[in-house]
C-alpha positions as CSV (number, residue, x, y, z in Angstrom):
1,X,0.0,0.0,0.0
2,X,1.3,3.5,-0.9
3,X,2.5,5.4,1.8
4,X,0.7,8.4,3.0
5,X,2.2,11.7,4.0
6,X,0.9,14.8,5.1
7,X,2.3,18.5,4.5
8,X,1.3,20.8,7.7
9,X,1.8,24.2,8.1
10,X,1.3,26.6,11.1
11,X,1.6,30.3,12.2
12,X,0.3,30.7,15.4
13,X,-1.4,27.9,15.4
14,X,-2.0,27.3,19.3
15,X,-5.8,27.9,19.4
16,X,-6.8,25.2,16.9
17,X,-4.0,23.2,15.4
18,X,-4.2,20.5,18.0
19,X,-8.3,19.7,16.5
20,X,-6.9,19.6,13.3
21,X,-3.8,17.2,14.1
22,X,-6.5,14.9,16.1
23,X,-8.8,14.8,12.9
24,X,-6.0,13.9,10.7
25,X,-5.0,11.2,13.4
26,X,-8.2,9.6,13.6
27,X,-8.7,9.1,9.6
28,X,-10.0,5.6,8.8
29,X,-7.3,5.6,6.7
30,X,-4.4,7.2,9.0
31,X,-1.1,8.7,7.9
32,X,1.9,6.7,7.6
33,X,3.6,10.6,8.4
34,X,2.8,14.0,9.5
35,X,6.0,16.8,8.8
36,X,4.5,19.9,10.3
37,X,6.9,23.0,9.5
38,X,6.1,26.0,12.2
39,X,6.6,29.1,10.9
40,X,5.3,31.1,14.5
41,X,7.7,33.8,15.8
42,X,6.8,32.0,19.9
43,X,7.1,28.6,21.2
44,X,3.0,28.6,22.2
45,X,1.8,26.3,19.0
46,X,4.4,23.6,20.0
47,X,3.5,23.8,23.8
48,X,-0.5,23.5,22.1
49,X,0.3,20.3,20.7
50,X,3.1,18.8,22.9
51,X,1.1,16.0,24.3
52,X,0.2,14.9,20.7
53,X,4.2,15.1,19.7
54,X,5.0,13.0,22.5
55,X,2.9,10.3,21.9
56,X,3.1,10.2,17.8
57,X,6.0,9.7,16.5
58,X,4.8,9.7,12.7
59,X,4.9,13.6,13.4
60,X,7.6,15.6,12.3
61,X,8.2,18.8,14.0
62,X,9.9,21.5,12.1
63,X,10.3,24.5,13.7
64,X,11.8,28.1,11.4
65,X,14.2,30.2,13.1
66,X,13.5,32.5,10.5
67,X,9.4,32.7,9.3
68,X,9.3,31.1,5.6
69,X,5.9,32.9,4.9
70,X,3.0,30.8,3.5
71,X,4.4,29.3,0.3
72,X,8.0,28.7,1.4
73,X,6.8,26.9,4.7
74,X,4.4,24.8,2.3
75,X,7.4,24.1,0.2
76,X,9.6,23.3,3.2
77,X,7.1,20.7,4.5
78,X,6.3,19.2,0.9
79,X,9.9,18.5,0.3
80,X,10.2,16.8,3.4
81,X,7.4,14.4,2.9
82,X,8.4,10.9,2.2
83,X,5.5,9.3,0.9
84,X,4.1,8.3,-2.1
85,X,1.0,9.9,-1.5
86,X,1.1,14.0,-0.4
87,X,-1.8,15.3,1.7
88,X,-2.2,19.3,2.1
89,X,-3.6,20.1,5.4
90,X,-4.4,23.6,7.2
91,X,-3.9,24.1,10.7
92,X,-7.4,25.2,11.5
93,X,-9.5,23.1,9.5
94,X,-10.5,19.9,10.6
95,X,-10.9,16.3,8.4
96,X,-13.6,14.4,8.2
97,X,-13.1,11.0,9.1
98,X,-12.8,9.4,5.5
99,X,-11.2,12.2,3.9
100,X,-8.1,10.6,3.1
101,X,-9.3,7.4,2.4
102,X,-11.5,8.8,-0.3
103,X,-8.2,10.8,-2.1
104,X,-6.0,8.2,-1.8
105,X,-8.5,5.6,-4.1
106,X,-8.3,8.4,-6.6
107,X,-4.3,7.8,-6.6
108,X,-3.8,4.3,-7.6
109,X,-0.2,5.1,-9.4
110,X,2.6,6.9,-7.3
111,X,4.8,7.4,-10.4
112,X,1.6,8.8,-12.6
113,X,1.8,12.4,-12.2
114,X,-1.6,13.2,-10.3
115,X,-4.0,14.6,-7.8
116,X,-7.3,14.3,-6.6
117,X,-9.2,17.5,-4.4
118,X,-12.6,17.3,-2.5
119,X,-15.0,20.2,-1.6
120,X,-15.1,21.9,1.7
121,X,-17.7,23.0,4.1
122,X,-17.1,26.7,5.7
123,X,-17.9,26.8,9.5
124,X,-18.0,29.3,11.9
125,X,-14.8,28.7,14.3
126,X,-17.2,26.5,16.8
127,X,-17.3,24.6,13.5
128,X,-21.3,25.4,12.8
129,X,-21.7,25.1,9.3
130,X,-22.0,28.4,7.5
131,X,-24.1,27.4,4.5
132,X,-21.6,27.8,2.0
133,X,-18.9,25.3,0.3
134,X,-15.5,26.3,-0.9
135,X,-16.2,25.4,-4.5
136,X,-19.2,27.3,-4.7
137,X,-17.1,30.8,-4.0
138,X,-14.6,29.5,-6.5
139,X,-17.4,29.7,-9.0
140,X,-16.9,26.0,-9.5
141,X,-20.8,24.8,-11.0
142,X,-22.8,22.0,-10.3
143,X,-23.0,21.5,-14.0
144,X,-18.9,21.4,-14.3
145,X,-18.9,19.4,-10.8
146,X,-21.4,16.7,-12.6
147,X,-19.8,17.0,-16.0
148,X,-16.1,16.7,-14.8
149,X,-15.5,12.4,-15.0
150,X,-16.4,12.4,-18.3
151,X,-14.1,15.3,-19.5
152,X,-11.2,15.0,-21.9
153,X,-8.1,16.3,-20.3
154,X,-7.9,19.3,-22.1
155,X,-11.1,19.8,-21.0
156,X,-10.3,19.7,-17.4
157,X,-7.3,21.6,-18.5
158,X,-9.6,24.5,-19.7
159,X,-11.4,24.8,-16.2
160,X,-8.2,25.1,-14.6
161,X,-6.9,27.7,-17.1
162,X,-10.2,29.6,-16.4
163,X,-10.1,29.2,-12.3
164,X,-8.5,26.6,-10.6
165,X,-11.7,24.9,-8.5
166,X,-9.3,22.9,-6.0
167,X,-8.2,24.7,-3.0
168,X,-4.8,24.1,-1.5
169,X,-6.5,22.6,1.7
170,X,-8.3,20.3,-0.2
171,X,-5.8,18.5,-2.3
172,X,-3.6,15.6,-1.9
173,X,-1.1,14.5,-5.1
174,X,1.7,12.1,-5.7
175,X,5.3,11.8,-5.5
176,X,5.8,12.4,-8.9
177,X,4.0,15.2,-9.4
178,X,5.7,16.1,-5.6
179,X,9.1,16.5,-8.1
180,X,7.7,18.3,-10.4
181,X,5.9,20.8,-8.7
182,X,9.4,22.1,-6.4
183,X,10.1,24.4,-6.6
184,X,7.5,27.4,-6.2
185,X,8.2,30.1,-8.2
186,X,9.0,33.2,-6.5
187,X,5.8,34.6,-6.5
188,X,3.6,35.3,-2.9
189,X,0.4,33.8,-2.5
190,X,0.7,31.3,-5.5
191,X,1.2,27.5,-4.1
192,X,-2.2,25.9,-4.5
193,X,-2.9,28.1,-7.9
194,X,1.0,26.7,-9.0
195,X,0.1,23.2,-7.8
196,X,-3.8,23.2,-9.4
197,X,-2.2,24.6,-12.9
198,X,1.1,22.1,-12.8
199,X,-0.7,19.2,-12.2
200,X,-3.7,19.8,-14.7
201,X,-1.5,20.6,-17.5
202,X,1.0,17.7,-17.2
203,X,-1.0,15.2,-15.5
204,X,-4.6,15.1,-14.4
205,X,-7.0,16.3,-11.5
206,X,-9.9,13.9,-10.1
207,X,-12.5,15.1,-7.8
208,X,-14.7,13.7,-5.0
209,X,-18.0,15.5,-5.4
210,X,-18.3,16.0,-0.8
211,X,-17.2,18.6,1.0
212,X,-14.8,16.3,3.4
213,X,-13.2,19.2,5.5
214,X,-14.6,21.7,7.5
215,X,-12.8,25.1,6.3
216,X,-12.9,26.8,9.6
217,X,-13.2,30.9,9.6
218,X,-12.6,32.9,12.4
219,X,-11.2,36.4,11.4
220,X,-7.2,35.3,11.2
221,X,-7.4,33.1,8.4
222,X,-4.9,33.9,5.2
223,X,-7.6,32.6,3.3
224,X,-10.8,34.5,3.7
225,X,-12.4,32.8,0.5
226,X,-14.6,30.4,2.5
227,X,-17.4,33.3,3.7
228,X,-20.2,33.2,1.9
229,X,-20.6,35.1,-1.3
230,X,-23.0,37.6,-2.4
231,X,-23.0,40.4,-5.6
232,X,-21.3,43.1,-3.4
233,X,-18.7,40.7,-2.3
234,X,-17.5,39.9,-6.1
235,X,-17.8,43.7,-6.7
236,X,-15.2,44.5,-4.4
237,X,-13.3,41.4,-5.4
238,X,-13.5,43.1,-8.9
239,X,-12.2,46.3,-7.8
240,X,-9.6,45.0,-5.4
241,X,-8.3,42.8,-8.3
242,X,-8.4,45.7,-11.1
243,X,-6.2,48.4,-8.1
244,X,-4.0,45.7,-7.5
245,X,-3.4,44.6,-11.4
246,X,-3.7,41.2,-10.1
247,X,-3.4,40.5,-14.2
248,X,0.6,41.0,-14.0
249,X,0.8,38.3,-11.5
250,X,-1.1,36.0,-13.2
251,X,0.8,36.8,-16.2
252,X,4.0,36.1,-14.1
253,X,2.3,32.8,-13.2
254,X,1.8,31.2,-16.8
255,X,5.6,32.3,-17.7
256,X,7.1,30.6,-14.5
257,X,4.7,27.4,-15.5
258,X,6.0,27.1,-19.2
259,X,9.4,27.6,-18.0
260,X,9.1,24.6,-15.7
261,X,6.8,22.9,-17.9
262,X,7.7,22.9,-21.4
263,X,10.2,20.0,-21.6
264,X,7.0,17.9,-20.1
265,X,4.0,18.4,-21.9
266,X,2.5,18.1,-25.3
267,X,2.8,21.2,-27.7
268,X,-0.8,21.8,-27.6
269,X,-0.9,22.0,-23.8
270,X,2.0,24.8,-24.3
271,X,-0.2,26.5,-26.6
272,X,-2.7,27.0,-23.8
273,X,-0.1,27.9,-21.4
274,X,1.2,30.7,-23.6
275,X,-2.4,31.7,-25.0
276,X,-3.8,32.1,-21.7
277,X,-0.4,34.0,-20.6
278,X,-1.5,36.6,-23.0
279,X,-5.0,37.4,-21.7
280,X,-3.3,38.2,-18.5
281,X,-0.5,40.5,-20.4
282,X,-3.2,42.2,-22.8
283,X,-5.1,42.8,-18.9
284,X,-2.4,44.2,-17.3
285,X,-1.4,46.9,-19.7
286,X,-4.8,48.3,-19.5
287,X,-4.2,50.3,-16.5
288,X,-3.9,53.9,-16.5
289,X,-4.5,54.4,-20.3
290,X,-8.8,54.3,-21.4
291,X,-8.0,54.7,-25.0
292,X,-5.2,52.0,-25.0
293,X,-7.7,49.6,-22.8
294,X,-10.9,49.9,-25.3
295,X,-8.6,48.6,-28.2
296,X,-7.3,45.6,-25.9
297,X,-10.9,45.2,-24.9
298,X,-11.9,45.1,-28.3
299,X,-8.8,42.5,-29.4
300,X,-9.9,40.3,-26.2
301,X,-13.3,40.0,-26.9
302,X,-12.4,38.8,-30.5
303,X,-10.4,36.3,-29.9
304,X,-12.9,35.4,-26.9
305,X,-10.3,35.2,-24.0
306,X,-12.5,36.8,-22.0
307,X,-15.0,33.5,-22.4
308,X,-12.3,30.7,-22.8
309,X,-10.3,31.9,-19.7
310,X,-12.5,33.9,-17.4
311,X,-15.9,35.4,-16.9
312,X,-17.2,36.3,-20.1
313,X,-18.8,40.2,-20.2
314,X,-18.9,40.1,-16.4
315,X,-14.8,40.8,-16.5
316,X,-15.2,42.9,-19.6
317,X,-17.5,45.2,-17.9
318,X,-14.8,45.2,-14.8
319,X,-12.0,46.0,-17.7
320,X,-14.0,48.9,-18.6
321,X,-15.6,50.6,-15.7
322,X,-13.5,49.0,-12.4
323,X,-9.9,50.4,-14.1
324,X,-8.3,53.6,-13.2
């Protein structure tokens, strides 16, 4: 049986890590390893889970002298994993009990360049459900959810080009996507986005239609994509992303992926890569010029970018009246 492995990260972690190490514990399917990599500035989230330390040895405790930040301490605790199988866990969610069981029978093949991601359910921080899933604010659809098994994998490829529906804390992979995937790039706030993209474009992605952790939210989280959405939520989004020119990151994104990946995928896939680099160029150089933007407006809309990699005329109308 392929051995499992789990990547844990904490910052500060003392209120709730020690629930989430006991879920993880407790799986019906249990870890073979747990390397959690600490990245808090105090010694209270090791005193938190001490007792757990002590009488587990499968846990690796890694604690930074110097804080990695998010991505680097993923990194750090991915590349210490010896398994065949890689779990990505949060330190404030908590697993439900078959959780790893259920993504590890959608990884029969170590050596096969693969993952598999569930949904998750968004609770308050007592864990009371909050109505909401994760894949739901990732605008991921009932009618792609149902349609996904029977996809070609360019298809699946195209929904991850579009938005990448698998959170980071959802997703477990192989070893040999583990290789391929180490590096990050040097860009903050891009692990689960660069492990969603690397891993649908040179291998595949298989789902398990249940929200199987409980995405906790309590005010600290880095992540504040599990509370619930409504229209003036995705308008701010929309203005927040168009100040920030989060476009220029993304456009960052797809060059560090087909530097990485071009001696490992098909030319077509490349062709995507570099196609959908160049939505997020012709995006970014919109700002701070309106004549310059309604002419890449215009040259997006024609060759439909806008449609095959994002939300149609709802980021067109962002591109023209969200910009400075």
């Amino acid at each position: 049986m392929a051995r499992r492995s789990v990547a844990l990260t904490a910052f500060r972690g003392e209120e709730f890590l020690a629930a989430q190490l006991d879920s993880i514990l407790r799986q019906s399917l249990p870890p073979d390893e747990i390397v959690l990599s600490d990245d808090s500035p105090d010694d209270a989230t090791r005193q938190a889970v001490a007792p757990l330390l002590a009488a587990h040895p499968e846990i690796r405790y890694i604690r930074n002298s110097v804080p990695l930040g998010p991505d680097r301490n993923f990194e750090q605790a991915i590349s210490m994993t010896t398994g065949d199988l890689i779990f990505l866990a949060d330190q404030d969610d908590v697993w439900l009990p078959g959780r790893m069981a259920a993504l590890a029978a959608r990884l029969p093949d170590p050596d096969a360049i693969a993952g598999a991601f569930c949904d998750s359910e968004s609770t308050d921080r007592e864990l009371h459900p909050l109505g909401v899933s994760h894949w739901r604010n990732r605008g991921f659809t009932e009618r792609e959810r149902t349609a996904y098994s029977g996809w070609t994998q360019e298809q699946r490829l195209m929904l991850f080009l579009r938005r990448v529906p698998a959170a980071g804390h959802d997703m477990a992979f192989t070893r040999a996507a583990r290789e391929l995937l180490l590096p990050f790039p040097a860009l903050p706030g891009c692990y689960d986005s660069w492990i969603g993209l690397v891993i649908a474009a040179a291998g595949t992605w298989e789902l398990i239609p249940e929200a199987l952790t409980l995405f906790r939210q309590h005010g600290g989280n880095l992540s504040g994509s599990g509370k619930p959405d409504s229209w003036r939520g995705k308008l701010r989004q929309a203005r927040e992303s168009a100040a920030l020119n989060s476009f220029g990151w993304n456009a960052a994104l797809y060059r560090a992926l087909e530097e990485r990946l071009e001696p490992h995928v098909p030319v077509e896939v490349l062709r995507h890569l570099q196609d959908r680099r160049a939505h997020s160029e012709a995006r970014a150089a919109m700002a701070n010029s309106p004549l310059r933007r309604l002419r890449l407006v215009l040259n997006e809309l024609l060759r439909r970018r806008y449609f095959r990699y994002g939300r149609g005329w709802l980021n067109v109308v962002q591109d023209l009246l969200l910009r400075n």
